[in-house]
N, C-alpha and C positions, 0 to 999 in steps of 0.2 A: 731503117725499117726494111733491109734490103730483102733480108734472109727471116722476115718470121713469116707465117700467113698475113694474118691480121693483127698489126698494134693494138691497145687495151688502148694506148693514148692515143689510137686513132678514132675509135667509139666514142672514146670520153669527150674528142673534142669536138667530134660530127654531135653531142647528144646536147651541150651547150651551144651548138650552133655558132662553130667555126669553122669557115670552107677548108677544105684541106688542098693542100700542094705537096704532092709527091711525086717519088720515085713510081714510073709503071711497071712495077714488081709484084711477086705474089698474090693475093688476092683484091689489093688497091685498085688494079685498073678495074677489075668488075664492080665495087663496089664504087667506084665515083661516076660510074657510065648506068648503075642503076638507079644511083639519089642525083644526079647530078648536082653534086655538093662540093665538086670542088674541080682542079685541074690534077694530072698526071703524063709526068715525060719522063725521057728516059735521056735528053739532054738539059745541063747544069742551064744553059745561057737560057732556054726559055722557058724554066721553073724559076730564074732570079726576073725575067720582064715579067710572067702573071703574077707574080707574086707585089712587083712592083706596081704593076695595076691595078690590079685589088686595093693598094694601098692607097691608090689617089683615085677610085671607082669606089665609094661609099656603096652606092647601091649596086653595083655588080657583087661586089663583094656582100651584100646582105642577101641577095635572090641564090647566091649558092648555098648561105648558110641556112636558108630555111629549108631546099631541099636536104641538105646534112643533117639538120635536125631531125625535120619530118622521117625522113629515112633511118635516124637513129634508134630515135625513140619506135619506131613499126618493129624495125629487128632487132636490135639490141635493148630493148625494156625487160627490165624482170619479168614482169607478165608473158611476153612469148616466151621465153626462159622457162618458165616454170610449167607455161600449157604442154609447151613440148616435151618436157619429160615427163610429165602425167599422160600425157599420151601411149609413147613408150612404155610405162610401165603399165597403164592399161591395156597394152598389145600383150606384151610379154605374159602378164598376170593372167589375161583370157578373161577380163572383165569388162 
């Protein structure tokens, strides 16, 4: 996910509430410092230890996944989706 903005499988996975571990690239670092839903580095050795603790931290790893979800489902739900271009087009329109 070095090179795109934002993954689709990164929404999809913050929106079923799974903490995400990545690369602090593109627009990831903002987005896991707003939900804090997950971790973000830009060294391999301590994306493989949080990820390892996650793995044996049940509930560390469940309190980031609910702010991933919460954060998901706020920004990325069809509903803001759809308010916000009806907005837009209620700009544009003059209605």
């Amino acid at each position: 996910m070095r090179y795109t903005s934002l993954a689709l499988a990164i929404c999809e996975a913050m929106t079923i509430g799974l903490p995400v571990v990545g690369l602090a690239t593109t627009e990831l670092p903002r987005i896991i410092a707003q939900s804090g839903g997950g971790y973000v580095d830009n060294e391999l050795s301590r994306l493989i230890a949080v990820s390892r603790d996650l793995l044996r931290d049940r509930g560390a790893a469940e309190e980031l996944a609910r702010g991933a979800r919460a954060y998901a489902r706020e920004r990325f739900a069809i509903e803001r989706f759809a308010a916000d271009w009806d907005a837009v087009f209620r700009e544009v329109c003059g209605t």
